[in-house]
N, C-alpha and C positions, 0 to 999 in steps of 0.2 A: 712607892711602888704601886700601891693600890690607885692612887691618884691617877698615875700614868695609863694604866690599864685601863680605868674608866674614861679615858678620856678620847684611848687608842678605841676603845669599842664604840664609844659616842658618833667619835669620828665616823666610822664604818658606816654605822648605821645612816649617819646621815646620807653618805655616799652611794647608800643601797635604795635609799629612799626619792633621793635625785633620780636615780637611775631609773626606779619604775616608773615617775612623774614622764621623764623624758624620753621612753622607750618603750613604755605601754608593757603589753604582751609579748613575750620577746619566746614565745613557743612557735613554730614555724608554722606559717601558712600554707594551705594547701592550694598550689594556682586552677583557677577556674576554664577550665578544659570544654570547646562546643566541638561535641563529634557530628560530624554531619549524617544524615542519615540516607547510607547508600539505598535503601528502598525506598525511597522516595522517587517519585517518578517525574520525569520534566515533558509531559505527555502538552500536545494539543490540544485543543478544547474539543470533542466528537462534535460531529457536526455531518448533518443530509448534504446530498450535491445530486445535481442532476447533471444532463450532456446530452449535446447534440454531436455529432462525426458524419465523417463520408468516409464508406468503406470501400475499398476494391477486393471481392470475393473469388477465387478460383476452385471449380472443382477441375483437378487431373485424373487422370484414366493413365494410367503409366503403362499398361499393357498396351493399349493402343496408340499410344501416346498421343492423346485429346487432351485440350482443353477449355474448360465452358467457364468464363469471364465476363461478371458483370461489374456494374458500380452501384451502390446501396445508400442510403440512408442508414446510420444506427441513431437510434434513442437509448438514453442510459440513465439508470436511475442509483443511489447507493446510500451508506450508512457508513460514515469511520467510526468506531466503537470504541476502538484503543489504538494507542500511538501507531503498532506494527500491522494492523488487520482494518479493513472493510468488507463489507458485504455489498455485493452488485449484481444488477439486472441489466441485462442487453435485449435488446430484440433491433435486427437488420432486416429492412426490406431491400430488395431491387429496385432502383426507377427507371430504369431504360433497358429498352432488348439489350436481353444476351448474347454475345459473342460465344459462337461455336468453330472453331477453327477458323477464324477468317469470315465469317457469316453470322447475317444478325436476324437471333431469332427471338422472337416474342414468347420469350422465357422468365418465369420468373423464380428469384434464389429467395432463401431468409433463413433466419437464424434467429432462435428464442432459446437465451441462457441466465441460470445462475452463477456467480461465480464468487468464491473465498479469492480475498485479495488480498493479499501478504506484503509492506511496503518497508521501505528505509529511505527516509531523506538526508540529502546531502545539502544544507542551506536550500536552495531555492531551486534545486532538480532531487524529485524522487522517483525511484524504480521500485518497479514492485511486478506480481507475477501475478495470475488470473487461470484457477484452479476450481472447477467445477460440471457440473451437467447441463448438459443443452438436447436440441433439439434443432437438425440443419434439412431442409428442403428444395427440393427440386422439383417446379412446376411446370408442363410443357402439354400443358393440356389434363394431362394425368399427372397426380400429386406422388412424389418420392420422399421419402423420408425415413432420417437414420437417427436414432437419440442417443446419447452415449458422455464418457467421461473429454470432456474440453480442457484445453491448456495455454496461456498464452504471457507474453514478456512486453515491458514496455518501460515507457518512462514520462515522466511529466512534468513542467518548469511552472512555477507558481509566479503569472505574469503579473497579478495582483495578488491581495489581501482573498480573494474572493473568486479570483478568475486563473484556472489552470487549464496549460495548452498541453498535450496530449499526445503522442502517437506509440503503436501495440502493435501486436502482431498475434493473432490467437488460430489455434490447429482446432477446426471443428470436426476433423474427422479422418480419419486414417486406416483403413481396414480392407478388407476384400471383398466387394460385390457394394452396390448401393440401393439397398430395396428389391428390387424387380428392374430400375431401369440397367444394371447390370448385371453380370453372371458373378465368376468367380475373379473381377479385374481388380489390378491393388488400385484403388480409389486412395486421393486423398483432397480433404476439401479443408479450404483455407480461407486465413483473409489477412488484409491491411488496413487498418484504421486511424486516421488524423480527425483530432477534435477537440474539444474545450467543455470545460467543466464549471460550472459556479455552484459555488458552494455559499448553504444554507446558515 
């Protein structure tokens, strides 16, 4: 009996002893989990741009119903800081007389602005909107001038790595009277702008 028993326990043991050779650690692993890290940002690299455009300017007089239409030059300057915002400089001159109802007078328009620009791209067309202070004028011998909060919408196709085409639409002014050269008339002055950008 004793015989047996020792021999039934030998056995055992040896079977227990296989078992850890050929099974190792047999306490349960715990699987290796990568959580991605949703604050991680897949931002662009910031980067300066500068730009050339042609503008078509309008100011209206809606009370008289006039208006005084030239074509401009813009120069543009800016900073992308972060994936959704830049920072940008305009200034538009006139180059050819202005049209005053049908008549072309040796007038000149411009516009000097900053402006917060707020974007979203969509692959290789981005929109974004142009929020800030300017300063728009009207020269016709005697200088006119209104300064105030400016706003404008646009969008832009990234024709290269390095080169984006461009066109906007920005309200430089909207209010009642313009300076001295009108009284109490609802004024509003605007514009249209096509142009290209390269970026730094």
């Amino acid at each position: 009996m004793k015989k047996q028993l020792l021999t039934s326990t030998a056995a055992a043991l040896m079977l227990l002893t296989n078992f850890s050779y050929a099974g190792g650690d047999i306490a349960p692993q715990e699987p290796e989990m990568s959580i991605p890290d949703v604050m991680e940002e897949t931002v662009s690299d910031n980067y300066f741009y500068a730009g050339l455009a042609y503008s078509y300017m309008n100011m209206n007089d809606d009370t008289l119903n006039t208006d005084i239409t030239g074509n401009a030059v813009t120069f543009l300057a800016g900073y992308k800081f972060y994936q959704y915002l830049a920072l940008e400089g305009r200034y538009s001159l006139s180059v050819s007389d202005l049209d005053v109802d049908g008549t072309d007078r040796s007038w000149d328009m411009s516009n000097i602005a900053l402006y917060l620009k707020p974007q979203y791209a969509f692959d290789q067309v981005t929109v974004y909107g142009l929020l800030g202070y300017g300063e728009v004028t009207l020269d016709n011998g005697t200088s006119y001038s209104e300064d105030g909060f400016q706003w404008g919408l646009g969008a832009s196709y990234a024709a290269t790595e390095t080169i984006d085409l461009f066109v906007d639409y920005t309200r430089l002014y909207d209010d009642n009277g313009f300076d001295t050269f009108t009284a109490n008339n609802d004024i509003v002055f605007d514009s249209v702008t096509v142009g290209v950008n390269y970026k730094f």
